[in-house]
N, C-alpha and C positions, 0 to 999 in steps of 0.2 A: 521558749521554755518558761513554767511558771514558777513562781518561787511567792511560796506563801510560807509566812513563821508567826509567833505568837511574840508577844513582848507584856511580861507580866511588868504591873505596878499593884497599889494599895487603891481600895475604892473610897473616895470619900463622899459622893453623892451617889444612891445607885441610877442606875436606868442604863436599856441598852440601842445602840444606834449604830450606823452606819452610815456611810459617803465619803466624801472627799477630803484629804487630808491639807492642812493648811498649815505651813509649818514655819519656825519662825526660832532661829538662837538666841536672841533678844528677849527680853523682857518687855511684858507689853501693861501700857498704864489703860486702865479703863477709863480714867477720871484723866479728861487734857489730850489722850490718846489715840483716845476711840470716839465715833462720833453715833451716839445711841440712836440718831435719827435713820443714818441711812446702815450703820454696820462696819464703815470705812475705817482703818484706821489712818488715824488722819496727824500723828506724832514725825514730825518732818524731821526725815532722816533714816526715821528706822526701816530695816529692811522689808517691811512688810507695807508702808508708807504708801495708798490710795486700793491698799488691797481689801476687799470685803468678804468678812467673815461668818456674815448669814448662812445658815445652812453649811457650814465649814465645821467638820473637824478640826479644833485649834489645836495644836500644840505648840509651847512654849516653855521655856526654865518658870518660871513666875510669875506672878501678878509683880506691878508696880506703881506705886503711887500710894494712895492716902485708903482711909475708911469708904471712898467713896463708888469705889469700886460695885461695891453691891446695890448700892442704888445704881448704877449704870445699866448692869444684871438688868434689875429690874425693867428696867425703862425701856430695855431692849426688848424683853418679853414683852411688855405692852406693845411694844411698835411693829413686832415682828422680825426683828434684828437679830435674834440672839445666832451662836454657833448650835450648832448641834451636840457637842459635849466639849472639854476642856481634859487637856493632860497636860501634867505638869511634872518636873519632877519634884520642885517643894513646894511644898504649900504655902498658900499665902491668904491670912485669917480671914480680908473682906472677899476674898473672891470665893470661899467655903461658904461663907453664911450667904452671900447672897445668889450661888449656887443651889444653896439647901433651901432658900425662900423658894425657887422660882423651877424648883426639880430638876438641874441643868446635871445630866450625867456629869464626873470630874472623879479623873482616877490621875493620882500623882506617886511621888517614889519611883516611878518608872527609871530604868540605869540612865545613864548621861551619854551613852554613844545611842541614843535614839534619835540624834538627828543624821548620824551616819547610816541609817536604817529606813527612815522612815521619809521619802520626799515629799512636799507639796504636789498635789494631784494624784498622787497613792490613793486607792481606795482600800480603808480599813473600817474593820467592826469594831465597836468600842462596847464590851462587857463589863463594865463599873461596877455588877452584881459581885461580881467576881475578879475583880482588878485587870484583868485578861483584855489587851488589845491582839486583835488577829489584823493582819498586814497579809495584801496579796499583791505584789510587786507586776505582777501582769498586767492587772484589769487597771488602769490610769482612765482618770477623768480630765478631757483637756478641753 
């Protein structure tokens, strides 16, 4: 049985994407975190801890950590590291501007039972045009 639903947020970068969703209740630091080389995050402990985000729908509560977030953005785009878009539910200022530098879809405000909604390996659309994530609970990427 399929079950596909929409889960409205706010757009703060536009652009639209799709694939796999990569999910995480944690807050995740770019800067100490994440490692810009391969995509890993590499913050020992966290639930997400040797998981890679390349080509990933992330979603997460927030950014964490310092200014430096957006030079990681960056550094990822240069390398070929980055996610494929970002949702959050609050925003968090280095990861918007270095979002906005590097064109990285990122739609936030999204409700807070979206990780009760939404698993890791879920394949979702991400509409940042339009704040609009579409979720299809069927179609898993494993």
């Amino acid at each position: 049985m399929e079950s596909t639903f929409t889960i409205k947020g706010k757009s703060a970068v536009k652009g639209v994407v799709e694939g796999e969703a990569l999910v995480s209740r944690s807050r995740i630091s770019f800067t100490g975190g994440m490692d810009p080389e391969t995509g890993v995050i590499i913050e020992k402990g966290h639930e997400l801890e040797g998981e890679k985000v390349t080509g990933k729908i992330l979603i997460f509560p927030s950014g964490k950590g310092s200014v430096g977030a957006s030079t990681a953005l960056y550094l990822m785009n240069k390398r070929g590291t980055l996610p494929k878009a970002i949702v959050n539910i609050e925003l968090d200022p280095p990861l918007v501007f270095g979002a906005l530098m590097i064109k990285l879809p990122l739609i936030y405000d999204v409700p807070k039972d979206i990780f009760d909604k939404i698993s890791s390996g879920d394949y979702i659309k991400v509409n940042a045009n339009e704040g609009i994530i579409e979720v299809n609970k069927r179609k898993r990427i494993i």
